[in-house]
C-alpha positions as a LaTeX table, in Angstrom:
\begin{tabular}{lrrr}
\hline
Residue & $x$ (\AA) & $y$ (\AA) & $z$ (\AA) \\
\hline
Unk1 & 106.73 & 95.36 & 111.16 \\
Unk2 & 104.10 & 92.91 & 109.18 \\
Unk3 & 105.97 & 91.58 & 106.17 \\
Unk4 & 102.40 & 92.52 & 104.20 \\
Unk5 & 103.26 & 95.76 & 104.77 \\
Unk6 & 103.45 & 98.35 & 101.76 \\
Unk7 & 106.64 & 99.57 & 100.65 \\
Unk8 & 105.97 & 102.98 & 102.27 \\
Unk9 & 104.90 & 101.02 & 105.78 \\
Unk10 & 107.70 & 99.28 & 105.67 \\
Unk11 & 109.71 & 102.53 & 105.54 \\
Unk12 & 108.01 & 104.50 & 107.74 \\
Unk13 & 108.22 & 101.66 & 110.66 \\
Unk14 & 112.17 & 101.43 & 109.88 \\
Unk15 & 113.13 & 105.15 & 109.74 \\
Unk16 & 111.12 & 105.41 & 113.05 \\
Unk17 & 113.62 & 103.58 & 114.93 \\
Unk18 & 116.65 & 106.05 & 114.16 \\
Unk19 & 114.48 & 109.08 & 113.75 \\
Unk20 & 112.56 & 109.33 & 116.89 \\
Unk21 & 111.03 & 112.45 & 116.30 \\
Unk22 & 109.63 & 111.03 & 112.95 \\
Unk23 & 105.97 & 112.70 & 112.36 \\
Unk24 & 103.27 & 110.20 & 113.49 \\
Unk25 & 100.97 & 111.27 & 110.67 \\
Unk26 & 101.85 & 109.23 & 107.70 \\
Unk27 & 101.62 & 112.52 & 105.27 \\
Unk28 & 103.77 & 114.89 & 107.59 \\
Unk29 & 106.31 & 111.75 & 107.88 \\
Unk30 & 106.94 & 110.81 & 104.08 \\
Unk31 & 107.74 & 114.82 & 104.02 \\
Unk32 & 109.69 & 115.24 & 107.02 \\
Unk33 & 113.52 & 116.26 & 106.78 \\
Unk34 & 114.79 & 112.91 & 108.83 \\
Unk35 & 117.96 & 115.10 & 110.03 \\
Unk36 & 115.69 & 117.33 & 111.79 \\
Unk37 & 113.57 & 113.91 & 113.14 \\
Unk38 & 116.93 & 112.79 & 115.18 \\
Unk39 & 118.43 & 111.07 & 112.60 \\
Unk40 & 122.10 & 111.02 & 113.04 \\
Unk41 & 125.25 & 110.04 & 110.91 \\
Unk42 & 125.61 & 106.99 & 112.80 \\
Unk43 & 121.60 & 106.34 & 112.66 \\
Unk44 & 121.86 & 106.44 & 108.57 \\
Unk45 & 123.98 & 103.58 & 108.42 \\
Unk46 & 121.90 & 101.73 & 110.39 \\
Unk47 & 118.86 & 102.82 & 108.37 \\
Unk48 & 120.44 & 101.45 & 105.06 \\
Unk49 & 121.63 & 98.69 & 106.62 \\
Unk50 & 118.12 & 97.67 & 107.89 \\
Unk51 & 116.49 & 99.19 & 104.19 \\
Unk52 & 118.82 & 96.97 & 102.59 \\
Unk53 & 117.47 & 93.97 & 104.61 \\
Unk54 & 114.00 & 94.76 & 104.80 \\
Unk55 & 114.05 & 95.36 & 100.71 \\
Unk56 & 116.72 & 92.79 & 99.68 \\
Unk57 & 118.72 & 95.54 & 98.06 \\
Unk58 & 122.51 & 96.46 & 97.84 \\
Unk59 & 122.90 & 100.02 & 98.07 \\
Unk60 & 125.69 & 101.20 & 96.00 \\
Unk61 & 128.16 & 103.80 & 97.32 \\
Unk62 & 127.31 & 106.51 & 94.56 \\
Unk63 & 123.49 & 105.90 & 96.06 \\
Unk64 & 124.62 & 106.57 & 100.18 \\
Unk65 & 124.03 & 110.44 & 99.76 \\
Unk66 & 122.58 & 112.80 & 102.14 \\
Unk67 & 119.81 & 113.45 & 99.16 \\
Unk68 & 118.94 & 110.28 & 99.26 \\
Unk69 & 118.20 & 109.45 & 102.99 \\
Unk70 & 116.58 & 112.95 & 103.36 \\
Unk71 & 112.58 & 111.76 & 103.81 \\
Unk72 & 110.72 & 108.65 & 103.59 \\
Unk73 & 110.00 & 109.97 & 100.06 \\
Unk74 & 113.44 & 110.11 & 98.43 \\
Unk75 & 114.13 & 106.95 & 100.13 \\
Unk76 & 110.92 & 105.49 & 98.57 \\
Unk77 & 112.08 & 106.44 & 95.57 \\
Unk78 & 115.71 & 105.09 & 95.83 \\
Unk79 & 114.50 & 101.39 & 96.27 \\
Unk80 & 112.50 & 101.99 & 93.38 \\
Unk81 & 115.00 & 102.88 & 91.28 \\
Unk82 & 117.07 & 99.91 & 92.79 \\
Unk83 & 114.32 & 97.06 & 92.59 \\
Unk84 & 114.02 & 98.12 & 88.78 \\
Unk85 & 117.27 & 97.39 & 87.66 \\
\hline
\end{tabular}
């Protein structure tokens, strides 16, 4: 993963290590349920812990919902709302 990579990249490449069967198209992917990619319980904590890393974030514990590890998109949008405050 290039640290010049966008945001979205940057996502993409990380959720692709815990959800193997992650889309390759970029469109299909930011859609894609990550459950039904292969993403496990045990995968999610990974994921935040490496989105938390990558980002230079602390994800709150009222933030670590299923809602908001369900696609690339609603995780997107949760760093978002995290780099903003």
């Amino acid at each position: 993963m290039s640290d010049c990579a966008t945001p979205d990249v940057k996502i993409r490449d990380l959720a692709s290590e815990f959800a193997p069967g992650l889309p390759a198209d970029p469109e299909r992917a930011r859609g894609a349920d990550l459950r039904d990619c292969g993403l496990t319980s045990m995968a999610s904590v990974r994921l935040m812990l490496a989105i938390e890393a990558a980002f230079g974030v602390a994800i709150p514990d009222a933030e670590l919902t299923p809602e908001n590890f369900r696609t690339l998109a609603t995780i997107e949008a949760l760093i978002a709302r995290l780099k903003a405050e």
